[in-house]
GUTI-71385 format. One record per residue: residue in one letter; x, y, z of N, C-alpha, C in turn. Coordinates in pm, whole numbers, padded with zeros to 5 digits, always signed. Example, Ala and Ser with C-alpha at 12.3 -4.5 7.8 and 13.67 -1.06 7.14 Angstrom:
% GUTI-71385
A+01319-00569+00780+01230-00450+00780+01320-00330+00780S+01285-00225+00708+01367-00106+00714+01290+00003+00787
END
This chain:
% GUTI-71385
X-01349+08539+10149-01204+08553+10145-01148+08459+10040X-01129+08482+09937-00992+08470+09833-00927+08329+09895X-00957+08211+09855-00878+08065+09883-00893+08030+10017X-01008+08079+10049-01070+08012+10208-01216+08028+10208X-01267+07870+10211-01377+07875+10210-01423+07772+10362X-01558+07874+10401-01628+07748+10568-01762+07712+10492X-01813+07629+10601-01940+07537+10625-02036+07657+10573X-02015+07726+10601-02135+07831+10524-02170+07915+10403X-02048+07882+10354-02050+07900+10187-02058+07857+10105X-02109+07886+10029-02203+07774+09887-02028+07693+09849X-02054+07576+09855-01965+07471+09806-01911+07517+09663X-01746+07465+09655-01687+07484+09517-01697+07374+09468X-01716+07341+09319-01692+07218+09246-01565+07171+09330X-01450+07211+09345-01318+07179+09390-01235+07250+09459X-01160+07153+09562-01098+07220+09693-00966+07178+09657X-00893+07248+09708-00695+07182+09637-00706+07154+09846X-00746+07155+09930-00718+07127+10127-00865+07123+10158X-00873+06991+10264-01013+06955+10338-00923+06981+10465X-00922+07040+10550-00885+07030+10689-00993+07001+10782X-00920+06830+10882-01034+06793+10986-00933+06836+11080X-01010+06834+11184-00986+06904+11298-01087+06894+11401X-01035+06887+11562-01107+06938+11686-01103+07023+11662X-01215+07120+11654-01222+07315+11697-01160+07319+11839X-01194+07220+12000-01178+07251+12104-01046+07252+12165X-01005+07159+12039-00804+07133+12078-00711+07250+12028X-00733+07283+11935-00633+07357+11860-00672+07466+11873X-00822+07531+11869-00833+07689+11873-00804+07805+11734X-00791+07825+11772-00771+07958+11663-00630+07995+11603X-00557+08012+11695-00462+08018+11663-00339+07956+11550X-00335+07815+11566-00270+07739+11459-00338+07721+11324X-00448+07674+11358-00586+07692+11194-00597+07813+11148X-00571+07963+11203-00594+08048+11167-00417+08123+11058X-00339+08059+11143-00223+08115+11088-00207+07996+10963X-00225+07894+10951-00241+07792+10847-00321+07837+10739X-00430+07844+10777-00491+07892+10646-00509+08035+10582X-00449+08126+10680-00401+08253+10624-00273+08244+10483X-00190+08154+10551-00086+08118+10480-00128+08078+10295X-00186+07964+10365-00267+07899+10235-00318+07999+10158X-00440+08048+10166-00441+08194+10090-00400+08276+10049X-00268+08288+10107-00152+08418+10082-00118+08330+09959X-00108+08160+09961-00039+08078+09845-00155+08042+09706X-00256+08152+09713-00424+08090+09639-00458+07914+09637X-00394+07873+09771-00466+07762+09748-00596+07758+09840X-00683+07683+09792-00835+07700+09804-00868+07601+09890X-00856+07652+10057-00897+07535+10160-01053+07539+10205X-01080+07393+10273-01230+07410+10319-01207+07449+10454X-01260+07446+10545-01244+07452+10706-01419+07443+10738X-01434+07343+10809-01561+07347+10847-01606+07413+11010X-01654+07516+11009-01637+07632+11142-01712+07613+11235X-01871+07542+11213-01958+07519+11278-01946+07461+11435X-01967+07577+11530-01912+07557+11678-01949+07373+11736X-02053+07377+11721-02195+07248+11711-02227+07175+11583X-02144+07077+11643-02166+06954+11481-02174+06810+11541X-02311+06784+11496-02356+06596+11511-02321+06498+11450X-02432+06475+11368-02390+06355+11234-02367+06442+11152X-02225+06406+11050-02174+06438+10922-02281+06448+10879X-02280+06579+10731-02356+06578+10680-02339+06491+10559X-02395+06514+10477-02392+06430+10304-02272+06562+10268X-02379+06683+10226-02254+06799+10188-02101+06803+10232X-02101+06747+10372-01965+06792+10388-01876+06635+10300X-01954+06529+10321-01863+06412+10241-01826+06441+10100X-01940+06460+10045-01899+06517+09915-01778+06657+09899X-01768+06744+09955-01665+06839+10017-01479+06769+09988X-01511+06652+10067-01362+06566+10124-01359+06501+10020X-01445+06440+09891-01441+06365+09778-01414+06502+09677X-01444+06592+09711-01362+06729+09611-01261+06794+09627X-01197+06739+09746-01078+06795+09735-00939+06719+09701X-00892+06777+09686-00714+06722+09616-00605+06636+09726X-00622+06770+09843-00565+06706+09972-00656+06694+10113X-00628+06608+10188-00704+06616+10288-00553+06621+10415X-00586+06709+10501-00520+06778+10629-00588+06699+10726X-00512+06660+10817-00597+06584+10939-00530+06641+11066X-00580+06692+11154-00496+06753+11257-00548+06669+11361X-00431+06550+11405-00453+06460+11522-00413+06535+11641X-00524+06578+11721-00513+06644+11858-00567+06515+11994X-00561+06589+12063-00560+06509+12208-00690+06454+12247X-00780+06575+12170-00966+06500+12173-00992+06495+12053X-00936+06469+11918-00991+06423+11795-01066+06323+11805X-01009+06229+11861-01098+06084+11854-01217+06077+11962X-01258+06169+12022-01334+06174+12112-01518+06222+12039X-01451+06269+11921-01542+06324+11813-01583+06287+11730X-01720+06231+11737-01794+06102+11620-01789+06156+11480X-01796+06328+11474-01782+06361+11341-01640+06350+11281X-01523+06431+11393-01398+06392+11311-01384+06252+11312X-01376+06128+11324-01376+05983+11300-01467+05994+11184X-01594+06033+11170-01644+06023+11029-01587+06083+10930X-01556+06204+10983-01477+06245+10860-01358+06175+10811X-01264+06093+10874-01161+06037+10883-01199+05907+10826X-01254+05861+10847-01312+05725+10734-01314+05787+10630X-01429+05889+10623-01417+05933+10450-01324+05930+10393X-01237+06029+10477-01087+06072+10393-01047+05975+10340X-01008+05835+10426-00914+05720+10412-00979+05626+10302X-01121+05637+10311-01207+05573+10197-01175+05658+10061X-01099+05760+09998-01087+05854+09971-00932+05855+09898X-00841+05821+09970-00735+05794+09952-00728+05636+09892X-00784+05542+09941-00767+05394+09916-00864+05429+09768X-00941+05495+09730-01037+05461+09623-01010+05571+09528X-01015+05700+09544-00942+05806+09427-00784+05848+09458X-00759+05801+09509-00586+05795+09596-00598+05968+09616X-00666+05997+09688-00631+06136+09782-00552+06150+09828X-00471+06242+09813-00289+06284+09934-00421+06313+10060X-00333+06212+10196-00380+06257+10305-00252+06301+10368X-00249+06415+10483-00086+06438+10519-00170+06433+10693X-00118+06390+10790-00152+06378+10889-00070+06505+10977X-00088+06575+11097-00036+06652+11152-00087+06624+11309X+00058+06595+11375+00075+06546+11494+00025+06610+11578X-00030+06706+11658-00090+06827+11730-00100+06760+11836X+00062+06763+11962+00058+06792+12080+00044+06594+12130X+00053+06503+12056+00021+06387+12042+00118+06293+12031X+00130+06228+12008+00239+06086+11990+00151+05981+11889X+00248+05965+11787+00224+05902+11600+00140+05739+11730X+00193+05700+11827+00181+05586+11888+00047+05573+11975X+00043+05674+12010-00134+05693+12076-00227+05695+11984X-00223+05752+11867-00299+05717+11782-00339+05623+11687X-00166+05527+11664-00199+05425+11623-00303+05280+11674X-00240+05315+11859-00268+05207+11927-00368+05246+12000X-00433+05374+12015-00564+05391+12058-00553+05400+12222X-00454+05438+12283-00383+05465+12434-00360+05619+12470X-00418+05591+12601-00394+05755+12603-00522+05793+12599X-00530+05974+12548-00672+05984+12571-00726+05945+12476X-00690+05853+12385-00759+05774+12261-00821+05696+12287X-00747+05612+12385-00801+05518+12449-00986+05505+12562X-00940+05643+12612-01056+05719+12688-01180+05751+12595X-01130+05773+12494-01248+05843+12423-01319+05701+12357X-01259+05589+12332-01314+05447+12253-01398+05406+12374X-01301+05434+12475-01403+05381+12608-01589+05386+12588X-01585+05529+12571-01731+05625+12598-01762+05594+12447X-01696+05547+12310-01752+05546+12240-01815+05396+12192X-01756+05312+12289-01775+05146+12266-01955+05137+12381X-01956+05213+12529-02027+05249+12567-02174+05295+12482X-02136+05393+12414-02272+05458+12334-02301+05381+12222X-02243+05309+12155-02247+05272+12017-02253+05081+12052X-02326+05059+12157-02349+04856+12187-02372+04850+12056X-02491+04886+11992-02530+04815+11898-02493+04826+11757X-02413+04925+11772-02293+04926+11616-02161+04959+11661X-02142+04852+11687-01934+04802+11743-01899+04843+11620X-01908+04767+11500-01867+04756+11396-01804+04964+11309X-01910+05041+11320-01907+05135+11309-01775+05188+11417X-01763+05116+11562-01619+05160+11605-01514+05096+11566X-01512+04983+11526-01415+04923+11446-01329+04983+11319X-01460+05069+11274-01393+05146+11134-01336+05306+11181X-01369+05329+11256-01303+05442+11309-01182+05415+11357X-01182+05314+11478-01030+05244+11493-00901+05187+11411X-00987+05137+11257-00850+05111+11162-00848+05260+11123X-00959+05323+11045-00916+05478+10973-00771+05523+11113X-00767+05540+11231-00663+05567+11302-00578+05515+11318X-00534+05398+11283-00444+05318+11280-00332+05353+11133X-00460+05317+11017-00451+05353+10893-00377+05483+10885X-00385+05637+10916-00385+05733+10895-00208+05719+10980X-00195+05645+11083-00101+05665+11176+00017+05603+11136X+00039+05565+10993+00153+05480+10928+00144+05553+10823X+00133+05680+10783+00126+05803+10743+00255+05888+10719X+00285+05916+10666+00474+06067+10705+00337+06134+10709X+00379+06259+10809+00330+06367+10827+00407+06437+10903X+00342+06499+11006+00372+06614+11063+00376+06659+11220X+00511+06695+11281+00444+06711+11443+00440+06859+11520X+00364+06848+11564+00335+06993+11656+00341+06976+11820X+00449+07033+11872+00464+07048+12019+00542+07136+12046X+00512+07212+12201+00560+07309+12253+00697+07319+12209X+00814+07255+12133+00891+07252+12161+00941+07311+12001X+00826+07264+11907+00807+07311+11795+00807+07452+11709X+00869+07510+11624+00891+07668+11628+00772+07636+11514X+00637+07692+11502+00536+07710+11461+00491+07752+11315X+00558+07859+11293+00608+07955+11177+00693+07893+11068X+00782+07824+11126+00868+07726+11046+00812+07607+11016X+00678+07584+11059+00660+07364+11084+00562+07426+10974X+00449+07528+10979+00367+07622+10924+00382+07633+10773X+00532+07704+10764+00580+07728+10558+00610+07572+10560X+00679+07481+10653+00693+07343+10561+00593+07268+10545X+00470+07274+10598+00346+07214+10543+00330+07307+10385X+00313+07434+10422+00295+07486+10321+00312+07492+10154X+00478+07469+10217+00560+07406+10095+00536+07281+10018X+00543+07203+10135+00507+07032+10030+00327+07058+10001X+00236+07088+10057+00142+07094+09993+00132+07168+09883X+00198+07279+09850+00222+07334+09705+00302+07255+09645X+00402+07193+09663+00442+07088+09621+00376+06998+09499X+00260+06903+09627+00226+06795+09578+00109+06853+09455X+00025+07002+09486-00059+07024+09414-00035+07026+09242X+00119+07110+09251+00160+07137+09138+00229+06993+09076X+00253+06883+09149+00310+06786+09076+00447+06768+09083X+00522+06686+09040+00670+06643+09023+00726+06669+08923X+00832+06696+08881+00877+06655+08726+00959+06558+08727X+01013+06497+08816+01053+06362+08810+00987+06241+08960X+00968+06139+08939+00924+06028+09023+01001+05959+09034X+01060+05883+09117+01212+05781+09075+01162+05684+09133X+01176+05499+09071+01127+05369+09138+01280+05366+09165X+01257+05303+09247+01431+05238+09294+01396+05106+09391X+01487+05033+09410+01514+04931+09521+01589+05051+09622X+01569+05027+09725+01655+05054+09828+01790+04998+09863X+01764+04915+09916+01886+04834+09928+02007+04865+09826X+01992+04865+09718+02091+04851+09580+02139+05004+09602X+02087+05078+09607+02164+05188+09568+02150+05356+09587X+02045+05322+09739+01979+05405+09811+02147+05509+09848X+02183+05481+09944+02331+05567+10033+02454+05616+09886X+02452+05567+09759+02507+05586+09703+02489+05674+09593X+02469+05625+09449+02394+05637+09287+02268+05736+09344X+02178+05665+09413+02088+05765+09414+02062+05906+09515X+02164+05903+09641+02160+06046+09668+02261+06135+09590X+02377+06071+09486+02415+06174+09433+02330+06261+09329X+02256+06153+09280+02151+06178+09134+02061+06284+09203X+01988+06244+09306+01835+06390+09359+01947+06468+09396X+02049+06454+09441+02139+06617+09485+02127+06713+09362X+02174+06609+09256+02216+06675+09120+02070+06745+09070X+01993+06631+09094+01866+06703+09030+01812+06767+09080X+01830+06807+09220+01778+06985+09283+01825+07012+09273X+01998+07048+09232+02048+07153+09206+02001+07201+09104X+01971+07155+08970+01873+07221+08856+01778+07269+08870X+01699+07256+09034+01588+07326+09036+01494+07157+08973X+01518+07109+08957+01449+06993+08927+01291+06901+09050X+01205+06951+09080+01115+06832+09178+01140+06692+09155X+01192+06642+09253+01206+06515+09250+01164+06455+09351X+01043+06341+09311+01005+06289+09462+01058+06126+09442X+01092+06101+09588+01150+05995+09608+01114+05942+09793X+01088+05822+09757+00995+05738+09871+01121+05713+09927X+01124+05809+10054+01241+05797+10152+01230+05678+10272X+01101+05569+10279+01094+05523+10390+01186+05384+10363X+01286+05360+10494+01362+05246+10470+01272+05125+10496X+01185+05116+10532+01081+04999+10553+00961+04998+10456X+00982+04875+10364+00831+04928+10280+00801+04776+10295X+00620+04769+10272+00573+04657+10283+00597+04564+10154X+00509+04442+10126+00510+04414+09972+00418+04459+09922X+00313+04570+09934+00201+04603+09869+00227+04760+09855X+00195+04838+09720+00222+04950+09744+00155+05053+09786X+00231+05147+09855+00145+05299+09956+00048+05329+09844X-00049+05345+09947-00202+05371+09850-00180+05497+09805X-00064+05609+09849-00048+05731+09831+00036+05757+09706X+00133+05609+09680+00231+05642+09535+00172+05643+09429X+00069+05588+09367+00009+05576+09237-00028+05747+09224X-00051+05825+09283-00069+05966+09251+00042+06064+09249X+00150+06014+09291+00248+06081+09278+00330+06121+09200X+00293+05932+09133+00350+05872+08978+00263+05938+08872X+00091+05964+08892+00030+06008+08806+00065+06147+08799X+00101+06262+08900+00151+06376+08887+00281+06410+08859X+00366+06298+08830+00514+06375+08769+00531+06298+08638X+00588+06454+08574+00607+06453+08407+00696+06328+08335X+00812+06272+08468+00906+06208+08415+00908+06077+08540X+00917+05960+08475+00951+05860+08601+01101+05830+08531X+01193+05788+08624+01326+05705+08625+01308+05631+08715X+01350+05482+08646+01336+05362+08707+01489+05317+08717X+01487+05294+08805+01642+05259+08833+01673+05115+08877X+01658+05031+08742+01683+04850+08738+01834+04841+08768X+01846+04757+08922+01937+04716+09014+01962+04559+08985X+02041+04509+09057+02031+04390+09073+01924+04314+09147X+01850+04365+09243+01748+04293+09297+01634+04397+09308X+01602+04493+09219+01460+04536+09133+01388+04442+09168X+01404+04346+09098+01250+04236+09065+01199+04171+09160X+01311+04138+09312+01308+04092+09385+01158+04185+09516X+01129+04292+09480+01102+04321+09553+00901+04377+09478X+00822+04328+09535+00693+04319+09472+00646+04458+09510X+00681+04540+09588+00684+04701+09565+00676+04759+09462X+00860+04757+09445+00890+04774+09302+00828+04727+09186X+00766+04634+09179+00697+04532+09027+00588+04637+09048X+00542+04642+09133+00391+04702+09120+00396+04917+09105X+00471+04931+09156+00552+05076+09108+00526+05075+08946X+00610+05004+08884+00695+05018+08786+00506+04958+08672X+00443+04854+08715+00285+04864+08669+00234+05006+08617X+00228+05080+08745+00168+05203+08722+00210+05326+08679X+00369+05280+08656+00458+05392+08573+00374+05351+08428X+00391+05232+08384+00387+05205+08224+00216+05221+08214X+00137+05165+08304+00038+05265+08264-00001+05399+08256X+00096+05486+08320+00091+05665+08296+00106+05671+08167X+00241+05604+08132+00290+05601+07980+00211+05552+07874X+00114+05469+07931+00018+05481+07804-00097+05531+07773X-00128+05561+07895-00251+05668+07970-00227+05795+07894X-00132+05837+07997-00109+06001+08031+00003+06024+07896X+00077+05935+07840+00196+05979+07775+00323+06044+07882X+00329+06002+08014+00433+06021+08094+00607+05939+07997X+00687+06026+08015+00798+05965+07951+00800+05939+08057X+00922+05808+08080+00972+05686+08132+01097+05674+08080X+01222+05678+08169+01347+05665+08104+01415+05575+08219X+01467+05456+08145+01499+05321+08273+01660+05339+08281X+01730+05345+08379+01842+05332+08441+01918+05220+08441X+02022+05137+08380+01990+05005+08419+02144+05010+08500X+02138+05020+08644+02278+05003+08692+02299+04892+08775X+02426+04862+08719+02468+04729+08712+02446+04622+08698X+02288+04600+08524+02217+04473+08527+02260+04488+08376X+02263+04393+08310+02218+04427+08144+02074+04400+08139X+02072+04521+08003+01932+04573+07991+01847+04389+07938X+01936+04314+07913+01844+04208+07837+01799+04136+07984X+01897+04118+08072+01833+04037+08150+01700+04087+08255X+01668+04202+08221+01557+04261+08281+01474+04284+08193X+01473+04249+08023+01365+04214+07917+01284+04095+07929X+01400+04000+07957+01375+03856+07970+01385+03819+08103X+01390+03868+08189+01389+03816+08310+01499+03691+08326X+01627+03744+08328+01718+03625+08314+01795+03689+08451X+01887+03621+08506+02018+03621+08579+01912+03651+08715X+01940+03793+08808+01915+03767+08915+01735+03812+08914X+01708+03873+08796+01506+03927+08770+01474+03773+08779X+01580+03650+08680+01548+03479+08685+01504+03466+08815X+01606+03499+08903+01618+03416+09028+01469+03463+09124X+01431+03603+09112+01356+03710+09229+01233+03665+09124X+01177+03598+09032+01054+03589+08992+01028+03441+08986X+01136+03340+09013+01105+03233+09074+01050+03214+09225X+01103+03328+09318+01073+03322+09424+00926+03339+09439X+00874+03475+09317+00762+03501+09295+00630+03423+09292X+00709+03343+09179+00607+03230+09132+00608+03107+09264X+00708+03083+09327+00685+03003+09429+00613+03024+09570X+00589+03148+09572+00493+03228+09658+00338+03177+09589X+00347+03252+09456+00151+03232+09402+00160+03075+09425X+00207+02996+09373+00207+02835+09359+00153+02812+09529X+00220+02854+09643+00214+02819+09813+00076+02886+09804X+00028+03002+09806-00105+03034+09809-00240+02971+09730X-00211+02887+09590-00260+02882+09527-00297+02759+09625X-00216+02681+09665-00258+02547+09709-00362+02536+09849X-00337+02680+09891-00478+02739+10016-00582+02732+09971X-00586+02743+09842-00750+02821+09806-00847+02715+09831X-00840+02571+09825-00965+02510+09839-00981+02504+10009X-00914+02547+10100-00945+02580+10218-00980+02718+10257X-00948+02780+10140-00991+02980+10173-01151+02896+10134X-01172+02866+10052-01345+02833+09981-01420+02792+10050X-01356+02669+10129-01472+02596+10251-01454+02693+10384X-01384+02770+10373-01376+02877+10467-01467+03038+10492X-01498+03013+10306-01572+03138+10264-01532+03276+10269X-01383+03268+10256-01320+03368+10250-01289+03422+10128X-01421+03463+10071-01398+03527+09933-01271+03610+09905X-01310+03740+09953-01192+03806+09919-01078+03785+09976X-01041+03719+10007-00892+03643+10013-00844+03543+09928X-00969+03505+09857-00950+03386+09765-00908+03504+09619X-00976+03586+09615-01004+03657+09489-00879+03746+09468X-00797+03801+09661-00714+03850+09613-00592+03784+09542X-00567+03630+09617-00456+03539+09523-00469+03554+09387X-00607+03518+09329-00610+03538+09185-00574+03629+09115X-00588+03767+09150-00563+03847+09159-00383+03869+09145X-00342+03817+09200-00202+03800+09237-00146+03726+09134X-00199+03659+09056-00193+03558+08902-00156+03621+08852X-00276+03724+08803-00254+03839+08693-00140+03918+08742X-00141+03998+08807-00036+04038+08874+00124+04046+08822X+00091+03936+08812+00264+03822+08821+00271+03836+08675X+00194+03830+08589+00210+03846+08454+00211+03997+08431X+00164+04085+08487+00169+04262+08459+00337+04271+08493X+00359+04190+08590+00511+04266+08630+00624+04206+08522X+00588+04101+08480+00670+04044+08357+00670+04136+08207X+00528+04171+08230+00496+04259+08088+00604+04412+08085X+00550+04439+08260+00607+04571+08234+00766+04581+08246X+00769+04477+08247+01017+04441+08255+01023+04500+08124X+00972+04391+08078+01015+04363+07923+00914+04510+07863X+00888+04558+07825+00825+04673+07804+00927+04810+07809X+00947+04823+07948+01020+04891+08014+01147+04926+07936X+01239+04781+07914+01342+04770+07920+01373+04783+07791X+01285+04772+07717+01316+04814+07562+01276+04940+07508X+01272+05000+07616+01282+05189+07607+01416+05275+07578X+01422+05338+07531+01585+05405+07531+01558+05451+07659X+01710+05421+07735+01772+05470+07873+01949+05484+07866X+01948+05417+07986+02104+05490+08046+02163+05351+08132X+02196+05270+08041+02297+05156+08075+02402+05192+08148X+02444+05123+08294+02560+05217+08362+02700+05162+08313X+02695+05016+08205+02782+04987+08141+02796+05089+08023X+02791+05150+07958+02799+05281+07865+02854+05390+07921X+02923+05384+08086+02963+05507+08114+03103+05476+08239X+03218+05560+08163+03348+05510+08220+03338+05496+08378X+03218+05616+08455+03215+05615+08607+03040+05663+08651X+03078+05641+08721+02920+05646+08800+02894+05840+08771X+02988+05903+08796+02911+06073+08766+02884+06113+08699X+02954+06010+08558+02968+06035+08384+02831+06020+08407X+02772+05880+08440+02648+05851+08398+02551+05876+08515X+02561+06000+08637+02456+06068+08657+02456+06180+08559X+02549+06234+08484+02543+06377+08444+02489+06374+08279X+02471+06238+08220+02400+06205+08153+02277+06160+08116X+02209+06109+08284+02038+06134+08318+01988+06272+08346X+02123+06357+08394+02051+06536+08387+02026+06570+08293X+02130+06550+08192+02113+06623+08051+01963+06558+07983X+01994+06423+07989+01823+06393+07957+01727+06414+08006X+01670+06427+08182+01577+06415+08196+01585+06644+08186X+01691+06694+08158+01631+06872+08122+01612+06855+07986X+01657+06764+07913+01589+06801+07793+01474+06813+07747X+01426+06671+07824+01274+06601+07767+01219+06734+07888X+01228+06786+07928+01161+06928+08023+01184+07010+07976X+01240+07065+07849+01297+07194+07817+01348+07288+07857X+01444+07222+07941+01523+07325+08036+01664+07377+07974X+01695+07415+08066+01886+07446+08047+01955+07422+08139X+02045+07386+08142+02152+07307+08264+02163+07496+08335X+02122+07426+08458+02182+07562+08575+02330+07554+08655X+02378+07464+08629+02488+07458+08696+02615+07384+08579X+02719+07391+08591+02833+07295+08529+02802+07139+08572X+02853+07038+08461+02908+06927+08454+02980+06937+08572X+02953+06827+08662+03098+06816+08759+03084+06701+08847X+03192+06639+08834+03262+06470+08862+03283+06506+08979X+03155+06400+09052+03126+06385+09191+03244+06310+09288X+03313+06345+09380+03431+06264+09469+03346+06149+09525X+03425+06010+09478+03358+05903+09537+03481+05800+09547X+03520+05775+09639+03623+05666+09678+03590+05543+09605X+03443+05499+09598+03439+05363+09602+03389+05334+09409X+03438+05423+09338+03400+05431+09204+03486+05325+09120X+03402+05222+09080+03443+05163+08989+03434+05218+08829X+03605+05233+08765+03599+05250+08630+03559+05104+08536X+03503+05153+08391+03391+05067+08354+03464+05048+08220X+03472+04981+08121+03525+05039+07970+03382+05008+07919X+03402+05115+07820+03298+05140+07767+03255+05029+07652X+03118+04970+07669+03055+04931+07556+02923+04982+07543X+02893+04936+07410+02776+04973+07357+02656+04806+07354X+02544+04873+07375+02401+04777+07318+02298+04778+07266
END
């Protein structure tokens, strides 16, 4: 069958969907209308069918290292199953090392039972801490891969769920992510999330424009092992330098792997600078001054651990500070780099809609598009007028 391939067919160089799964939870029914779908869309899933399955094979790892996305369908006895947990390391080994899109799908479950291993998760570690005395360790890695996987966006499935509909929206973002972005946007949150930037993605789907944008209001300081591919699949990044950009080591490390697309891939890069001047985010002056002192006073507090990480023998904790050195100098490089790109100073524009409707026109140009809709000055109470200068 045409973009569905099982366990019993000679392997493709490449899979665009690995779907893991209990066979005993889910049945036929949901996997079957899923990957009908998929096919109807020629994308090319694996499904491994085999009623009776022990130890992973080699073939099937290599399988989950060929494909593009990996599908995980967390059911009620997934974790009860030494192969799906193997497979589920792979994946996550997979994602952390070729940054694989993993999308998780909730099936009948709670995001919280699986994180915390309660429930019949809990039941199943029971019998698996039982069989496995002499390699704990081997349950240990099954227990973060679930933890790991469970701080995830994905997907939920319950009775309450209309099937058909949850069904095309997997569908959708996985065609989505296959085909790529044409725009990626770094932003701070804080600065200008509720404002500047939901008028801008409104504007830019109305053109029909893909725009992906990291909707979670909580981000750590290290970045989702899942953004560096997101950034490598869209044509255009906009960086949108705020007042406290720099402040946030997310963002520094975002904005790293934008300017390496750009010298990699030749990704254009067009920087936003609202409400900073472009120099003080070249030079790291005014408030980038203030958020990369904090920086440096962080490496300096760690640095002074290390001869106790050493007698401690905590290599890689020692190696990651160092690590964190360099670091600190990539995010300086890529300011100043960045910032001496032609962009879109929000001092150059009398109001905030002037100068979204002047990142449309640029980012359809550099796409070769044509404006689908009219110019039109967004209602905003809280719009400060600007007089115009130039830099």
């Amino acid at each position: 069958m045409e973009g569905f391939a099982t366990s019993s067919q000679v392997p493709r160089e490449r899979y665009d969907v690995f779907i893991s799964f209990r066979g005993s939870d889910i049945g036929h029914g949901f996997l079957n209308h899923l990957t009908k779908q998929f096919q109807q869309k020629r994308i090319y899933v694996y499904v491994d069918e085999r009623l009776e399955r022990n130890d992973i094979s080699s073939g099937l790892l290599e399988v989950i290292e060929r494909s593009e996305i990996a599908l995980v369908i967390l059911s009620e006895d997934y974790a009860s199953s030494t192969w799906c947990l193997e497979e589920l390391v792979k994946i996550m080994e997979c994602m952390r090392v070729h940054h694989q899109l993993v999308i998780p799908i909730f099936y009948n479950v709670d995001r919280f039972d699986v994180k915390h291993q309660v429930e019949s998760y809990a039941h199943a570690f029971a019998e698996h801490e039982k069989n496995f005395k002499e390699d704990l360790v081997k349950v240990q890695h099954w227990r973060y891969a679930l933890k790991e996987i469970a701080d995830l966006s994905g997907y939920y499935f319950s009775k309450l769920v209309n099937e058909p509909v949850l069904i095309a929206e997997i569908i959708k973002d996985v065609s989505k992510r296959l085909v790529g972005y044409d725009v990626f946007i770094s932003f701070r949150g804080s600065d200008v999330r509720y404002g500047f930037l939901s008028h801008l993605t409104k504007q830019l789907r109305q053109e029909k424009i893909d725009v992906y944008v990291d909707e979670r209001l909580e981000r750590g300081d290290d970045i989702s092992i899942a953004l560096p591919r997101e950034i490598e699949r869209s044509k255009i990044a906009l960086v949108i330098f705020s007042k406290d950009y720099a402040s946030s080591r997310w963002c520094l490390d975002e904005l790293v792997k934008i300017m390496e697309c750009k010298r990699d891939k030749n990704q254009i890069v067009i920087p936003i600078f609202y409400n900073v001047d472009p120099s003080h985010v070249r030079h790291q002056e005014g408030s980038y001054a203030d958020a990369f002192a904090q920086h440096g006073k962080k490496f300096t507090d760690d640095l002074m651990k290390l001869q106790d990480w050493r007698r401690s023998v905590l290599k890689e904790t020692v190696e990651k500070f160092k690590n964190d050195l360099v670091k600190f100098q990539d995010w300086k490089s890529a300011l100043k780099d960045t910032a001496g790109l032609s962009g879109h100073p929000s001092s150059n524009f009398l109001n905030e809609p002037d100068l979204i409707d002047g990142i449309i026109n640029d980012v359809l140009k550099r796409l070769g598009r044509k404006r689908q809709t009219e110019a039109k000055v967004l209602p905003d109470k809280n719009l400060k007028m600007k007089k115009k200068t130039q830099h």
